[in-house]
C-alpha positions as CSV (number, residue, x, y, z in Angstrom):
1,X,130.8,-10.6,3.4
2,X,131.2,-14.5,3.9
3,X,132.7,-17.0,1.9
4,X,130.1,-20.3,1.8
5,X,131.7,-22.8,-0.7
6,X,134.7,-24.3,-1.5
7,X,134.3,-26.7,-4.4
8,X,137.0,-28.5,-6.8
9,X,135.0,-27.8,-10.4
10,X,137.2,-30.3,-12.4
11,X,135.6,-33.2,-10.0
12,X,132.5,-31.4,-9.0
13,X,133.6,-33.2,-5.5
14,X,132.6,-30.3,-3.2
15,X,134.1,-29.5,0.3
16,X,131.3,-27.8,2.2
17,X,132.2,-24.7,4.6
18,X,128.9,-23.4,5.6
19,X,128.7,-21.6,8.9
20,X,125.7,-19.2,10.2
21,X,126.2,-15.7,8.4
22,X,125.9,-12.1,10.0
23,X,125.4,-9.1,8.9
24,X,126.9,-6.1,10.1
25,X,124.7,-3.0,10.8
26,X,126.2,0.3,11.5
27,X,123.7,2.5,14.0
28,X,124.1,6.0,14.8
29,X,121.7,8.6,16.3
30,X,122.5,11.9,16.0
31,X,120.3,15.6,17.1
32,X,120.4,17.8,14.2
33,X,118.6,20.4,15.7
34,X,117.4,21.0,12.1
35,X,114.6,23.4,13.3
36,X,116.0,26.1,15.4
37,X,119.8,25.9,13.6
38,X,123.0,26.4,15.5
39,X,125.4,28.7,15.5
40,X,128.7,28.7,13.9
41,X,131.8,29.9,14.5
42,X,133.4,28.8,11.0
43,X,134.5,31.7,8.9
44,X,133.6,29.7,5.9
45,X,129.9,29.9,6.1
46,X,127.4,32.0,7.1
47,X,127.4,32.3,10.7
48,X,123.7,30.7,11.4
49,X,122.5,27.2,9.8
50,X,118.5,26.9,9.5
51,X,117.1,24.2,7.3
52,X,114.4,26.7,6.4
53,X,116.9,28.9,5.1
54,X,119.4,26.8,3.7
55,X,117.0,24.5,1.9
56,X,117.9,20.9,1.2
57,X,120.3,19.0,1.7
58,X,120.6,20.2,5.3
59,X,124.3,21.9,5.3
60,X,127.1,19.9,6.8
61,X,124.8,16.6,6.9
62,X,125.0,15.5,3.1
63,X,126.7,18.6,1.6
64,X,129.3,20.6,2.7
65,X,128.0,23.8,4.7
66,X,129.2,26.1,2.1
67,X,127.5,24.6,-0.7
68,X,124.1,22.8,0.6
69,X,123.4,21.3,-3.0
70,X,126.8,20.2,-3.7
71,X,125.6,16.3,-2.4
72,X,128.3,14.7,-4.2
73,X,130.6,16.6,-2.0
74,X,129.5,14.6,0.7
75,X,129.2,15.7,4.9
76,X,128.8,13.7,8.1
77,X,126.8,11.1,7.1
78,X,129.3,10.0,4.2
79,X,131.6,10.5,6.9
80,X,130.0,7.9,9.4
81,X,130.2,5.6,6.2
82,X,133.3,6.0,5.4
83,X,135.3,5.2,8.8
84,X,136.9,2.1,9.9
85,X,135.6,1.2,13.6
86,X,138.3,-1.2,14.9
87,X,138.2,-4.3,12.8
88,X,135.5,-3.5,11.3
89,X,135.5,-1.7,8.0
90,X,134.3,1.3,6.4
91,X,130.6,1.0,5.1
92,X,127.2,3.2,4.7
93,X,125.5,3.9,8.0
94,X,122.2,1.4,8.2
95,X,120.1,3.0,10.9
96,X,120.0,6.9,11.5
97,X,117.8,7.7,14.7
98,X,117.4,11.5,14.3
99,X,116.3,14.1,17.3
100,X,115.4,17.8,16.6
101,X,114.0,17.2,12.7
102,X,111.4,20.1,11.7
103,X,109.3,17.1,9.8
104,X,109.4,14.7,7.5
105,X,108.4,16.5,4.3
106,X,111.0,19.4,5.9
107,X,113.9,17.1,7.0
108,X,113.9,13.9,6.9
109,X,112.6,13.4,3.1
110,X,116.0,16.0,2.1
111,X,117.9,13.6,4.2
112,X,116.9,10.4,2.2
113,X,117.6,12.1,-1.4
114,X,120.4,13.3,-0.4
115,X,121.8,10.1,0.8
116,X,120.4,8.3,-2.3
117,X,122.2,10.6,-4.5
118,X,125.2,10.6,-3.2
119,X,125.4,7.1,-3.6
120,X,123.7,6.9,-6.5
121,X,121.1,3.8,-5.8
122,X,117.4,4.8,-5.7
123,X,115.8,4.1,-2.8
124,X,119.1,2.7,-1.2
125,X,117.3,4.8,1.9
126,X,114.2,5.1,3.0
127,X,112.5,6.7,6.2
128,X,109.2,6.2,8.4
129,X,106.3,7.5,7.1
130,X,105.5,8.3,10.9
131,X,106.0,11.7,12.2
132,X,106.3,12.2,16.0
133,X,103.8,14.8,17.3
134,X,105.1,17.7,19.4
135,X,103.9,19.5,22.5
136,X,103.2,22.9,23.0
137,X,100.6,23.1,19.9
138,X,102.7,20.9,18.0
139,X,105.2,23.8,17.0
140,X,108.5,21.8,16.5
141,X,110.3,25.5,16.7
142,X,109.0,25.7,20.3
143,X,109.8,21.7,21.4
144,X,112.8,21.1,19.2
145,X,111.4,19.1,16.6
146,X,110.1,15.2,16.3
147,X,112.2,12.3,16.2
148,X,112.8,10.2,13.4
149,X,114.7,7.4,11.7
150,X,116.4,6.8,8.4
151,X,117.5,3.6,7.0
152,X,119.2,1.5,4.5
153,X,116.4,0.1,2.8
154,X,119.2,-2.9,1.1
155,X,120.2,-4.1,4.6
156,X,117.4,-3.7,7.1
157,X,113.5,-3.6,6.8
158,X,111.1,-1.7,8.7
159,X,108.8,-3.9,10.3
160,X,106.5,-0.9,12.8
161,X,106.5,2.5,14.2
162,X,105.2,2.7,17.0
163,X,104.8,6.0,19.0
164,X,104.8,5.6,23.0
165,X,103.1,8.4,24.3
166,X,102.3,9.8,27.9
167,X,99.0,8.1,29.8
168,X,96.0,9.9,28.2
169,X,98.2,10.1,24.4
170,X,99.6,13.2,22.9
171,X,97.4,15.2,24.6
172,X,99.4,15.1,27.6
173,X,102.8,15.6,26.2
174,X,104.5,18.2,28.3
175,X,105.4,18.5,31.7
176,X,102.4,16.7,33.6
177,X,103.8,13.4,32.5
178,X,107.5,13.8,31.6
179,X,107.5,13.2,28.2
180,X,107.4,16.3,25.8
181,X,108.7,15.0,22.6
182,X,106.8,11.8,21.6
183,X,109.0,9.1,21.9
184,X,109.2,6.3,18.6
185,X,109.5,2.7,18.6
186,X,110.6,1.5,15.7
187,X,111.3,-2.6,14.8
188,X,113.5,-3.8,12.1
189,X,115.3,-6.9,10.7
190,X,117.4,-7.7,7.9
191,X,116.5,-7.0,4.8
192,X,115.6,-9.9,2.2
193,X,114.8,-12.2,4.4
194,X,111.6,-13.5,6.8
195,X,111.2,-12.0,10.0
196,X,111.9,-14.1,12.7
197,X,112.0,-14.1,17.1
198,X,115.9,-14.6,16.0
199,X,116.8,-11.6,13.9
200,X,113.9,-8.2,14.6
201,X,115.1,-5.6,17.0
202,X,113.7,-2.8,18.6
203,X,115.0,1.2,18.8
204,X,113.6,3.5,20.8
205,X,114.1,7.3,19.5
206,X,113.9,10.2,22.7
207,X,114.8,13.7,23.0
208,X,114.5,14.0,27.1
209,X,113.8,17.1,28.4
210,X,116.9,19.6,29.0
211,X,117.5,21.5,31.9
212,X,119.4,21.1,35.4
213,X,118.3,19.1,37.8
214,X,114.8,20.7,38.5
215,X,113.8,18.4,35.5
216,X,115.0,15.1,36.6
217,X,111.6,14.2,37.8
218,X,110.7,15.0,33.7
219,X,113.7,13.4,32.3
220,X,112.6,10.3,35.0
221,X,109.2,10.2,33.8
222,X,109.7,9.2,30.0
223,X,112.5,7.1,31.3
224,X,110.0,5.0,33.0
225,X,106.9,5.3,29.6
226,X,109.6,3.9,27.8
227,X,110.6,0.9,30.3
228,X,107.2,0.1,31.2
229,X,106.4,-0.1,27.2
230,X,109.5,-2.3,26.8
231,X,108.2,-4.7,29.4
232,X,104.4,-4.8,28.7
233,X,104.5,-4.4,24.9
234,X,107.7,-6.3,23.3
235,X,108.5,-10.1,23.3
236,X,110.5,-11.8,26.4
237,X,113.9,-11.0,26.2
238,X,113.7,-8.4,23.1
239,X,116.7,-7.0,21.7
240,X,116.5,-3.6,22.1
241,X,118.5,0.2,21.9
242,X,117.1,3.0,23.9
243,X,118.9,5.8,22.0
244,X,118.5,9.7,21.4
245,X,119.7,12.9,23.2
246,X,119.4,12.3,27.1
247,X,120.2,15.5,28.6
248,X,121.4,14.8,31.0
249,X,124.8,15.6,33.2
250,X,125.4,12.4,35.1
251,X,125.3,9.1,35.6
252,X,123.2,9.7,38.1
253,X,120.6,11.3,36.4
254,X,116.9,9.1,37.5
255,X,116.6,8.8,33.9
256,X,119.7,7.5,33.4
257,X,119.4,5.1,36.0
258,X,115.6,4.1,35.4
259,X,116.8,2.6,32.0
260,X,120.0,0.4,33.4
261,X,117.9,-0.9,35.9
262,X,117.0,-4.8,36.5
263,X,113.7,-4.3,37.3
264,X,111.1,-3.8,34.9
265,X,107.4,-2.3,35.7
266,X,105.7,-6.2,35.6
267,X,108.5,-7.8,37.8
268,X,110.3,-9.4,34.7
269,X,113.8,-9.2,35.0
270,X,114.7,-7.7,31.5
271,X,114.8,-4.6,29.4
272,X,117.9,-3.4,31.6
273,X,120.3,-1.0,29.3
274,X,124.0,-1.0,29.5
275,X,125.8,2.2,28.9
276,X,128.8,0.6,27.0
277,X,131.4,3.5,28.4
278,X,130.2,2.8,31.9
279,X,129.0,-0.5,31.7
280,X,129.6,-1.2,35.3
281,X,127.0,1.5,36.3
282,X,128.9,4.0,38.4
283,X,126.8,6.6,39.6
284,X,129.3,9.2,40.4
285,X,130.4,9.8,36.9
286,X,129.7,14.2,36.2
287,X,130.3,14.3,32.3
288,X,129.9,18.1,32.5
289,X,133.1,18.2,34.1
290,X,137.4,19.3,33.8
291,X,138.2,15.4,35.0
292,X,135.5,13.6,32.8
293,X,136.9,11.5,29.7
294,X,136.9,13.4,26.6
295,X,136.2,10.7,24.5
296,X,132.7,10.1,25.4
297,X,131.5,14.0,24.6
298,X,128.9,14.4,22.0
299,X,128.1,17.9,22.1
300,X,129.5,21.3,22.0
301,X,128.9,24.3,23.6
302,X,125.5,26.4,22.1
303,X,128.1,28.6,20.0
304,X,129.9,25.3,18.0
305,X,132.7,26.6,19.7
306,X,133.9,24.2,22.2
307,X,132.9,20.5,23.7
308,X,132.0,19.9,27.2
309,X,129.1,17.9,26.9
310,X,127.4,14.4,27.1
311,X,124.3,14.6,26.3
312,X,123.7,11.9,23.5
313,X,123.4,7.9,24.2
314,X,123.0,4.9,22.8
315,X,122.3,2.1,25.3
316,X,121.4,-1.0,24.4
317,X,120.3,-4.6,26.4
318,X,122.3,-7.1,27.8
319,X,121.5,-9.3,25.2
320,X,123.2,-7.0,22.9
321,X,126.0,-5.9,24.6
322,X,126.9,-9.3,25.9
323,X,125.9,-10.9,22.8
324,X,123.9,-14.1,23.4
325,X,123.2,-16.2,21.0
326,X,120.5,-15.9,18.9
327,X,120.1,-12.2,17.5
328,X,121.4,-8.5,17.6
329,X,125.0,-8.4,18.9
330,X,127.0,-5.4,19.7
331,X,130.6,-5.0,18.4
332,X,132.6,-4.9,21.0
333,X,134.9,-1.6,20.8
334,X,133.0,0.1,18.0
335,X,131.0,2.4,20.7
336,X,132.2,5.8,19.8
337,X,131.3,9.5,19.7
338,X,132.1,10.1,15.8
339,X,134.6,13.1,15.4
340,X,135.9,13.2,19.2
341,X,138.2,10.5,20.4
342,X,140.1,12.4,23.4
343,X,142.6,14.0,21.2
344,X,140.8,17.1,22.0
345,X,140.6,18.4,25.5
346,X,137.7,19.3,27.6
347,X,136.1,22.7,26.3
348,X,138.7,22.3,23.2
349,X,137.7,23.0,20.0
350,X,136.8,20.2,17.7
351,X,137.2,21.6,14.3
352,X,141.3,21.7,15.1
353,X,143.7,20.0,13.2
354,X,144.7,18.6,16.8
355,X,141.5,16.5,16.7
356,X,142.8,13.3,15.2
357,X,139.5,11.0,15.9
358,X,138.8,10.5,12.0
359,X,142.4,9.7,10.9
360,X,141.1,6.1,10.1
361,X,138.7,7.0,7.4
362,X,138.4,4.6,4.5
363,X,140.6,5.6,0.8
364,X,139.8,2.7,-1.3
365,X,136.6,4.3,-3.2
366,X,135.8,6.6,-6.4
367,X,134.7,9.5,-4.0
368,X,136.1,10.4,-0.2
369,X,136.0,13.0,2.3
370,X,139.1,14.3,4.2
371,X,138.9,14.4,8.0
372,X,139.7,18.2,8.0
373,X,136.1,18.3,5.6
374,X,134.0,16.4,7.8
375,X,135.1,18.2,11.1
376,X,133.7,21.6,9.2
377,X,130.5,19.3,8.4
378,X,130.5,18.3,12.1
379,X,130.5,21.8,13.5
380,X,128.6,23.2,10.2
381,X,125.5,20.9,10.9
382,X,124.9,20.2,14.2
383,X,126.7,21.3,17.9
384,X,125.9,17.6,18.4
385,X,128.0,14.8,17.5
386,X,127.1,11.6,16.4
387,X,127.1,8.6,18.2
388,X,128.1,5.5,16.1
389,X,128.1,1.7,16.9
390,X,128.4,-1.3,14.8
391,X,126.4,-4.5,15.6
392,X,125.5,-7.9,13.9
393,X,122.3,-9.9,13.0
394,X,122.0,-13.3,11.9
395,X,121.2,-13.8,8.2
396,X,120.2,-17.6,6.4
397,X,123.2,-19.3,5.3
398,X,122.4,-19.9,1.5
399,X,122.5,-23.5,0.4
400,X,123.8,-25.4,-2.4
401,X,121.4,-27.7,-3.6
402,X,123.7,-28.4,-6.7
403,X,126.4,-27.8,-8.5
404,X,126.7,-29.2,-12.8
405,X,129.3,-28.3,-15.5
406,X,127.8,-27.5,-18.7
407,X,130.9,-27.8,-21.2
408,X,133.0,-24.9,-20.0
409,X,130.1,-23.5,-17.4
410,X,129.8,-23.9,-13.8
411,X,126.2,-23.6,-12.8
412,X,125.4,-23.3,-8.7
413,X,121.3,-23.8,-7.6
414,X,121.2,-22.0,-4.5
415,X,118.2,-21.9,-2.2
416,X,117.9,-20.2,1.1
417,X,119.7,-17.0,-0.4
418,X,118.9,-13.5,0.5
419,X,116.6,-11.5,-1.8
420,X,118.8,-8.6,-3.5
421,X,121.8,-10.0,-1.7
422,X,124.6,-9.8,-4.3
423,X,126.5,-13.4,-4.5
424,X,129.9,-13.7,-6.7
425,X,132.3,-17.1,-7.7
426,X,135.8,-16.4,-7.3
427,X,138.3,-18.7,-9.0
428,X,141.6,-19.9,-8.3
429,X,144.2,-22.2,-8.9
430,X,145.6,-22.8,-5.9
431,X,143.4,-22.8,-2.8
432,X,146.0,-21.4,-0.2
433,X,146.5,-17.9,-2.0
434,X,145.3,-14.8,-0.2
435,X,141.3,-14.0,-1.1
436,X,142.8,-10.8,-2.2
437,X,144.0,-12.6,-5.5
438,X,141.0,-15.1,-6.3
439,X,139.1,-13.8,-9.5
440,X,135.3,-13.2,-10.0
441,X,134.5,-15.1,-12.4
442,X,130.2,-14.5,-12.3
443,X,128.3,-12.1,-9.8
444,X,124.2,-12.6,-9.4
445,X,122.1,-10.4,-7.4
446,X,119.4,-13.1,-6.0
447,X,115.6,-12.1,-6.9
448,X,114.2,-15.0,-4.1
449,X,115.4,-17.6,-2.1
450,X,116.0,-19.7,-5.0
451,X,118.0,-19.0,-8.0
452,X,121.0,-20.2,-10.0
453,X,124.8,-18.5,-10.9
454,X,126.3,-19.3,-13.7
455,X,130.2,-18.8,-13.7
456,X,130.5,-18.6,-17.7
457,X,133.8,-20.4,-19.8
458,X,134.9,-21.2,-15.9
459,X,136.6,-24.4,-16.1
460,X,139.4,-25.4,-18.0
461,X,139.1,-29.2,-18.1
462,X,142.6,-29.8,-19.2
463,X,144.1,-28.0,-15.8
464,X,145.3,-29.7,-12.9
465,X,143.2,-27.9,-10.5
466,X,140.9,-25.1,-10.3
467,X,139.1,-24.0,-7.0
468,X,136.2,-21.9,-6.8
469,X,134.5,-19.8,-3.8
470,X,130.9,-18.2,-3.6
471,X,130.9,-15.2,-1.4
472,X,127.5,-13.6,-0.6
473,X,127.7,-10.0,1.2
């Protein structure tokens, strides 16, 4: 949220404090392995987890495993919104790039109720209509399912889906090109406002191909369909996330290096991803490994039953991780496997009370979900973890084009505002107290750039000083 005015109602002589505004966007992309299920070692649920069997919502995700309807109950994804990242604090996961869904009408759709339910604002979420074709027949049972994304329709707008397919199109998925799960493109910006060079983004959504190291040469391939798409398709200097499950092992991995690269396929010097926990590029790192650091493991054994791998990514450009000016910026510190934060050792267990990565979940709402909860959600719906990041984009700074006192009444015009953005006046008498004690005094939710707030029986005339703030967010 941002506070925009400060203005002395009594005089109506204002004291300007507008500065650019962000928005924070929390981004996580998570393999669900919806279609083929995992196994569970939880005595509290049945033993295998199959979205065909369960029915929606998928168990663990929205609902607690034990009751799949119970949405109100909440599972990982209330989790992700409900966690404080560093300074930043708890709120509703934006973006959700997804790996291993069966389909949209099968997965995804579920997914989207379930989250508007829980939260209780239709269509708060929304999801590409785009679904990713599969090789091998397009059986998602046989190549793990298509990607997809979910998002928070109130703070980001889907601009495009774009599939990036193999030379020849989906015909060639599979192993003569490298890429056997169609990769997605998808560009956003903020919601409520025109899209602009300065504020759209770009995620790509992959599920690489698993397997040692007799399928680098695979894993290499789509890593270079999606780099040469970056650097013949997308605007100079794009601010982009190549996210998804990379199986891969090490740092090492061609994939892995294909992507952090400086070179791009046309000889422009851009596209390059940084791995924010090795953003130096070391080569030698072996993530499947005793000595590797715990915190960055996303993914459990095949049984649920203990963590020893990588796997999942979200790299991003240099623009983004460094944050230059002028468009999506990455948090710095917010990078982090949701659910493991080294507390729990290398092939430990991560539904253990010894786990204390989700100690720092928010308790200021009407509904919340304990850590020991979501770590049965974890393991319940996935052997994959989540991985979260926060990030900002610039929004308009709403002006005041004037400010008039109708007897008692304080009326703001506001243009450049945010459409659906909510915007409140908070009142005080004395202009050093903490925000925490101002008082709302009217709240507006803008329908276009241009509209007006009135703060209703406001102003006492007869005090000696009242000060009001608008705060959009």
């Amino acid at each position: 949220m941002k506070f925009l005015l400060l203005i002395c109602a009594v005089s109506l002589a204002a004291v300007f404090a507008v500065s650019a505004q962000t928005r924070t966007l929390r981004i996580a992309t998570y393999n669900i392995e919806a279609d083929i299920g995992v196994t569970n070692k939880q005595a509290t649920f049945t033993n295998v987890v199959r979205s065909a069997a369960e029915g929606p919502p998928l168990p663990g995700l929205i609902a607690p495993p034990t009751n799949s309807a119970d949405v109100q109950a909440g599972g990982v994804l209330e989790g992700i919104g409900e966690e404080i990242v560093g300074n930043d604090p708890a709120q509703a996961v934006d973006i959700l790039a997804l790996e291993e869904t069966t389909g949209n009408v099968q997965t995804v759709a579920p997914i989207v109720n379930g989250l508007n339910s829980f939260y209780g604002i239709a269509g708060m979420y929304s999801n590409s209509p785009y679904q990713g074709t599969e090789a091998f027949g397009g059986d998602p049972t046989v190549g793990n399912g298509p990607n997809a994304v979910v998002f928070n329709a109130s703070t980001v707008q889907l601009l495009a889906s774009v599939p990036v397919d193999p030379p020849g199109g989906t015909g060639n998925l599979g192993s003569t090109y490298g890429e056997y799960r169609e990769v997605m493109r998808y560009e956003f910006a903020p919601a409520g406002v025109a899209p602009a060079a300065s504020n759209e983004f770009y995620i790509y959504v992959s599920h690489y191909k698993s397997g040692g190291s007799s399928y680098n040469s695979d894993r290499a391939g789509e890593a270079q369909i999606i780099r040469t798409n970056e650097a013949v398709d997308l605007p100079a200097m794009a601010r982009v996330l190549y996210v998804g499950d990379y199986n891969i092992t090490t740092s090492g991995d061609p994939s892995y290096q294909i992507i952090v690269s400086n070179s791009a396929p046309n000889g422009v010097q851009q596209g390059a991803g940084v791995d924010p926990f090795n953003p130096t590029n070391n080569k030698s790192i072996n993530w499947h490994s005793s000595s590797a650091s715990t915190n960055i493991l996303a993914q459990e054994s095949d049984n649920c039953e203990f963590i020893q791998y990588r796997d999942d990514l979200e790299m991003m450009t240099t623009n983004v991780y460094f944050g230059a000016t002028g468009g999506l910026k990455y948090v710095p510190g917010t990078y982090h496997t949701f659910g493991n934060n080294g507390s729990v050792n290398y092939q430990g267990t991560v539904n253990t009370s010894a786990n204390t990565s989700l100690n720092n979940l928010a308790t200021n709402g009407p509904v919340f979900i304990s850590a020991a909860q979501l770590l049965v959600d974890l393991t319940g719906g996935s052997d994959h973890l989540p991985v979260v990041a926060d990030y900002t984009i610039p929004i308009p700074a709403p002006v005041i084009s004037g400010v008039s006192l109708a007897e008692t009444n304080l009326i703001f015009a506001v243009t450049n505002g945010i459409t659906n953005a909510a915007y409140t006046v908070l009142m005080s008498t004395n202009v050093a107290s903490p925000l925490a004690d101002w008082i709302a005094v009217a709240t507006n939710i803008a329908t276009g750039g241009s509209f007006t707030l009135t703060a209703t029986n406001a102003v006492n005339q007869a005090a000696p000083g009242q000060f009001y703030l608008l705060r959009s967010k």
